[in-house]
Steps between C-alpha positions, in 0.01 A plus 500: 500500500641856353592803745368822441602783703421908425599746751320816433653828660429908549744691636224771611747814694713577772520695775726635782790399302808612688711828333826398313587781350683839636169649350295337781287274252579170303453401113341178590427189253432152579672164344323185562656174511357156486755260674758767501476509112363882384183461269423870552557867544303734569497916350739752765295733664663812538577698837216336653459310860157396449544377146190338273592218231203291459670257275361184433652156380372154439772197517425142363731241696452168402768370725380705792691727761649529816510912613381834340655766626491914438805682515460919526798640394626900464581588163842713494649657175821439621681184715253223583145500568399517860315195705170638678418153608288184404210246550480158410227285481490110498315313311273378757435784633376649159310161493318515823306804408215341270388846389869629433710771748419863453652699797754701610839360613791586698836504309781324670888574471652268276735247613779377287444178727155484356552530186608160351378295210578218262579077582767291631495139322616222811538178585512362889519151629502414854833155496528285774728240519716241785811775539286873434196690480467803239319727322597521149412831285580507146449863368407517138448850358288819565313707269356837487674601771472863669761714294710714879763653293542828335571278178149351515642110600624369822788269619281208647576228704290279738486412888381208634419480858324231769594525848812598586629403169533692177679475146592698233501496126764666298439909370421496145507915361299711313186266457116470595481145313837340737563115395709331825445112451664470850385254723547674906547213751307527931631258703293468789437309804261233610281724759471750213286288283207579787555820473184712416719729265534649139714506219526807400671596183597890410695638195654843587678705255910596589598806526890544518432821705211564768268238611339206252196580376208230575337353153261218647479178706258177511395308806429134511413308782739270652224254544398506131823316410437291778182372244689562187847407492545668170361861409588659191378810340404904390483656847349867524735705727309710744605812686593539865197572600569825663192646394456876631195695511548881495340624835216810457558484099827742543604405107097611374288209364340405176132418380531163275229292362627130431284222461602148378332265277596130471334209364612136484379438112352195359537327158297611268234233469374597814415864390313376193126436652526883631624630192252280289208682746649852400521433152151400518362817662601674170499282174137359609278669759149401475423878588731792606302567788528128636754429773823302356826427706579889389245642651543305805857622540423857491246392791774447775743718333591739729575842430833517593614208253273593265758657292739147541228298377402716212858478382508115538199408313648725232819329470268181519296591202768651322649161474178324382480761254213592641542845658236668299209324565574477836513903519186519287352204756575742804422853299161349367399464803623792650307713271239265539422583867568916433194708499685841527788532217638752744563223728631240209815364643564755765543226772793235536299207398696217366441647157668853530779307647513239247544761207731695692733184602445415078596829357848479712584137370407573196563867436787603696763500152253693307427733815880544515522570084257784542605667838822421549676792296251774650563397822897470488457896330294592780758346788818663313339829446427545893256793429308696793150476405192595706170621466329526835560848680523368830818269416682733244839588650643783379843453682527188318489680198704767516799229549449384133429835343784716374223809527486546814162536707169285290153553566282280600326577115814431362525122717162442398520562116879323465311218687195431268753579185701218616199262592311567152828384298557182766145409490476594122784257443321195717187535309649517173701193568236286665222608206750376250596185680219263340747264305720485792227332788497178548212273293419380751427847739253615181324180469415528913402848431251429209341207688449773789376793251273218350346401873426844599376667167254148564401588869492923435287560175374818613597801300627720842757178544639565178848550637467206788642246257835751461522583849539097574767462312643860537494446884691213512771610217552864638418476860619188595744432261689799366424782764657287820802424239528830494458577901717256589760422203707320689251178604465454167857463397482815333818640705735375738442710792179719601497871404570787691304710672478767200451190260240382715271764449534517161397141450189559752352799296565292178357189668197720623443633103551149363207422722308751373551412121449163578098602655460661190477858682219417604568611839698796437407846726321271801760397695702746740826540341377775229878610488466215260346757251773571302509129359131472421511647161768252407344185679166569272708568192610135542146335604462424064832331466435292816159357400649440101829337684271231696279450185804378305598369813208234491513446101630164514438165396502243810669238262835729551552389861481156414773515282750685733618453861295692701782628710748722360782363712504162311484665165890462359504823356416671795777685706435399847786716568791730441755717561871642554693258654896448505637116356793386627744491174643154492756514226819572449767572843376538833408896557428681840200424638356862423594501151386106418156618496341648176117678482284329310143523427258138596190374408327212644219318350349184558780306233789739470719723742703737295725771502618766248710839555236775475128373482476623136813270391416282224723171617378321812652224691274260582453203752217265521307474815479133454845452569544695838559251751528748842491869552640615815690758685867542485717616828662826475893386549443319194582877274515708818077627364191475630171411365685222251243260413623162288297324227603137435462338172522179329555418180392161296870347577409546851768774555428746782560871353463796786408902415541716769261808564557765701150751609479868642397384806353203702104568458647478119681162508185312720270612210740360225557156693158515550342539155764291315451225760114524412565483125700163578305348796430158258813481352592160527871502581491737803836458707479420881815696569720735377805734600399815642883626377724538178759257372733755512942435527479152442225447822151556622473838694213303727611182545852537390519154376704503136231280253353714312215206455500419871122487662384866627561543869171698584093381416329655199214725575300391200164573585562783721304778361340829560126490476288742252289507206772274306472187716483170243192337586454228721205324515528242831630819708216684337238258591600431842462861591170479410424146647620679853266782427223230476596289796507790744147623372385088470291568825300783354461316159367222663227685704378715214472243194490199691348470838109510534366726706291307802188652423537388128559170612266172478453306805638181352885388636545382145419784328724733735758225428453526140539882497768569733727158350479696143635242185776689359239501134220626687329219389368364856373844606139543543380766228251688757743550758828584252650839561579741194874356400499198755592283205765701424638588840492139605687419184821786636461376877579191376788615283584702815563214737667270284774752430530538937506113498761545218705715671476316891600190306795643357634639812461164694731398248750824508519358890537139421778586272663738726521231761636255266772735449588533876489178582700407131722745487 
């Protein structure tokens, strides 16, 4: 049975934060590590003790986790940044809290102590003969060990201790992947072998000056070798232990939300009877207003996961192929049950969410193709813009006016010039965008023009069947893109405060065009004025954009994937990034590195000088074999990412990458790693160093072809719009959905109410013991969906009974292993 393990994670703000500059304030940011490897960084907030981030990441970790922890750091321009302090969370703690942690927490002082990572591979064997007694430890080799010195390695060796005894292995230098092979010898005495004691095992790193700095240690009970003679394996090394809690929150605190998702995954035959009873609620309802296995899900789907669920049955349908009738399912009968078109999806109902959660798998390329170069214009041209009185700041202005003193007029009119050509600019591109939407996006929309031109025939709802599709495109869609540019991959960091408010008022007139004007002079912000004229101007273009919009024929989105991600030609991604140059003699480190522009889609990664050079280098996705991080002693740079090819001879051929910055390199690993998730020949290790003077950097070990000293990461990826599908994770989201809302299923489609009852046993039998057909239920006493409900209960439990009886034999198997090592 398959692991599946998401950590989700919002670093929220600070406050407090201790002063660390002569200025009396701090330039705080926040780098987030999982294990002690980074996966994040978070935008510097300048001068600022009470700083606001509200970043947000999702990580998928198939092979699970140990520690998350947030480091707040001091930015400085010059010398090293500053440590404010730190809190780490273990995994079970994350895991006890069902609903996920949002609070405030103390940061603690970090301890070097603390702060250890990576494996030690050992061997141990309890020998007893006629002449001695002895403990025999035969350490192997370490990996992804802490790097202690200023060169970014350490000088490792290992202690072994029980007792009064101790042993130690030989110093091997500038390594976090040391290979000993050295077997340390204990001899001890009789008495000792009852001695209630442990074998501890540390690895420190030497220091030829000062005191050795501590990397790790494992205990193992003395009386476990007293049941196995023989133990041999990857140990995890812990820390000391010296955990300190910051009395009265003297280094500030943060506000994180972190909430962790795992699931034990089963094959796939077991998903098949719930996905058969999904398909079925949309390929063959007997009417749209009868309950189906859909409709019953939205039932005890609770607001709070509403959004999770819409996005799963997405992904689900998406892979049927079926994601358009099963919006047009859910929108049918949305409009269905709407009196009031002022009120047509205006709530969160499973619908609204499900076209939202649709439009961002399916859209998000497209979105990026029309917004993209507006937005970057808008973030690099940093304007002052503002058109309410009460927030106009004239001292602001006068700092970027070579004039002297502005007027308040003057603010006002630069402001509305500037927001007619930026708003000018977004209409014109998303009016012209037809060709470039997704099939896919149009067909959805005609079904739902089609739907509500059916339900609103009278001539005052004219516009009602543009407003449906309007409000989802430009208020949901496009205008938060625009808000918030940077939760939409749009940019890398979140805009400033004067880049902020630009987006907001263009956000707030997006809305506007997007109602058709229709509201325009009611609300209370009439220092909105100013844009009126132009939001009406564009009201024509909008309703002729969504009629060509909806001129297509359905037969199109048969014949194309209906996600853009899986199409070849589509860039998933690209960019300025430096490539290591390989050829010729070896250069310093600084100069080996050459800028070149990437593209990744779903069959090629390639590179070229400038993006408009005409000869590419290509290499095929299907023969990357592991994509993974490279350590930064390997050419003295950070943010060096590796990808690892192989060719039809088998050979192993390495290109080494090297990104602006770390928030950079985990998007790279992560989207290349999602292009080749199902490549066949993925490695299971790899060296996170060069082969550089005749020698690994990591390992130092001199085969070129040796096997890599650290785990691949293969399936480690950051989760967002671009996530390959996966249909057994998908389904057992929803089957957990189900079973924790079985109970109220059960009592509203199935259970008889007593009144309603007959007073025969075998009757009440007969109705409350339902045949998974519906075939033994009595027809006067059957409940509206019972057939179909009893039909998903069923489904329900023998997925739990699935589950139960693979964990009895996770335990079984487990045991066997103890008692066999």
């Amino acid at each position: 049975m398959a692991k599946n393990t998401s950590l989700y994670f919002r670093i929220v703000e600070g406050r407090n934060l201790p002063a660390k500059d002569v200025s009396g304030t701090s330039d705080p940011y926040c780098i987030v590590k999982v294990d002690n490897e980074v996966v994040a960084r978070t935008a510097t907030v300048w001068k600022n003790l009470n700083p606001f981030w509200g970043e947000e990441y999702t990580l998928h970790l198939p092979m699970g986790f140990h520690s998350l922890s947030f480091h707040v750091m001091d930015e400085d321009t010059i010398g090293h940044d500053d440590v404010i302090g730190k809190i780490t969370l273990s995994k079970e703690a994350i895991g006890s809290q069902a609903k996920g942690l949002d609070s405030w927490l103390n940061l603690t002082r970090v301890d070097p102590d603390e702060e250890v990572q990576g494996e030690i591979h050992l061997s141990l064997a309890l020998l007893k003969d006629a002449e001695k007694l002895s403990l025999r430890c035969q350490v192997i080799e370490a990996r992804d060990l802490a790097p202690r010195d200023i060169s970014g390695t350490s000088d490792p060796f290992a202690r072994v201790l029980f007792d009064n005894h101790s042993a130690e292995t030989s110093i091997i230098k500038k390594t976090r992947f040391p290979h000993w092979g050295e077997t340390l010898e204990l001899e001890l005495d009789p008495e000792e072998l009852s001695v209630d004691g442990t074998v501890t095992v540390e690895v420190w790193d030497w220091d030829m000056v000062g005191k050795n700095d501590f990397l790790g240690k494992v205990e193992i009970p003395f009386a476990c070798l007293h049941k196995t003679p023989l133990l041999e394996g990857w140990f995890r090394l812990l820390p000391l232990g010296n955990n300190e809690v910051d009395a009265g929150g003297k280094l500030g605190a943060l506000r994180l939300k972190v909430r962790l998702v795992e699931d034990r995954i089963l094959p796939s035959m077991y998903y098949q009877p719930l996905i058969d009873l999904l398909v079925e609620s949309v390929i063959s309802p007997a009417e749209v207003e009868d309950s189906s296995a859909l409709t019953m899900l939205e039932d005890v789907t609770t607001v709070e996961s509403r959004q999770d669920v819409a996005m799963t049955l997405v992904k689900i349908y998406l892979g049927q192929g079926l994601v358009v009738p099963f919006l047009d399912y859910l929108n049918t009968r949305e409009v269905n049950h709407t009196t009031d078109p002022n009120t047509l999806f205006r709530s969160n109902s499973l619908a609204s969410k499900a076209m939202e959660q649709f439009m961002k798998a399916v859209g998000m390329l497209y979105l990026h193709e029309v917004l993209k170069p507006i937005i970057n214009r808008i973030f690099d041209e940093k304007k002052y813009i503002e058109l309410d009185p009460c927030k106009i700041d004239l001292n602001r202005t006068r700092r970027i006016s070579f004039k002297g003193a502005v007027s308040e007029a003057e603010v006002r009119d630069s402001s509305v010039e500037m927001l007619q050509s930026y708003l000018t600019s977004i209409i014109e591109s998303i009016v012209g965008s037809v060709d470039q939407c997704p099939p896919v996006m149009r067909v959805a929309f005609k079904q739902l023009h089609k739907r509500v031109e059916e339900q609103f025939t009278e001539p005052e709802n004219e516009d009602v069947k543009y407003l449906a599709i309007s409000g989802f495109f430009f208020l949901r869609f496009f205008a938060p893109a625009i808000l918030t540019p940077k939760l939409f991959q749009l940019r890398d960091q979140h805009a400033d405060t004067r880049t902020s408010r630009t987006l907001l008022l263009l956000a707030k007139a997006l809305q506007s065009v997007g109602n058709l004007g229709l509201q325009l002079g009611h609300g209370k912000e009439q220092w909105m004025a100013p844009l009126h004229p132009i939001i009406l101007r564009s009201v024509a273009s909008v309703k002729d954009f969504l009629d060509k919009l909806i001129d297509i024929d359905h037969d199109v989105v048969s014949e194309v994937p209906q996600r853009a991600v899986f199409m070849p030609s589509v860039t998933v991604k690209e960019g300025y990034l430096n490539k290591h140059k390989a050829e010729g003699p070896q250069l310093l480190s600084r100069f080996a590195f050459k800028k070149r522009y990437f593209w990744l889609t779903s069959e090629t990664l390639s590179y070229a000088k400038t993006p408009d050079w005409q000869v590419r280098s290509s290499i095929p996705i299907q023969c990357v074999c592991a994509v993974e991080r490279v350590d930064e002693n390997a050419f003295q740079q950070q943010n060096v990412m590796q990808v690892i090819t192989q060719d039809n001879d088998g050979q192993l051929h390495t290109m080494y990458i090297q990104c602006k910055n770390v928030n950079e390199l985990n998007q790279w690993l992560s989207a290349i790693r999602k292009v080749s998730i199902y490549n066949e020949r993925m490695l299971p290790s790899f060296h996170p160093g060069a082969h550089r003077s005749g020698k690994w950097t990591c390992c130092l070990q001199a085969d070129r072809a040796v096997t890599g000293c650290s785990r691949t990461h293969s399936a480690v990826t950051l989760g967002d719009w671009s996530d390959p599908l996966d249909p057994d994770v998908e389904t057992q989201t929803i089957f957990k959905q189900l079973l924790q809302g079985r109970d109220k299923l059960r009592k509203k489609y199935v259970e008889v109410p007593d009144d309603d009852q007959t007073s025969s046993n075998k009757e009440k039998r007969t109705n409350s013991d339902i045949h998974p057909d519906g075939a033994e239920c009595n027809a006067q006493l059957m409940k509206p969906g019972q057939s179909v409900a009893a039909r998903l209960l069923a489904v329900i439990e023998d997925l739990e009974q699935a589950h139960t009886t693979f964990q009895h034999r996770e335990k079984e198997d487990a045991t066997s292993v103890i008692l066999n090592p």
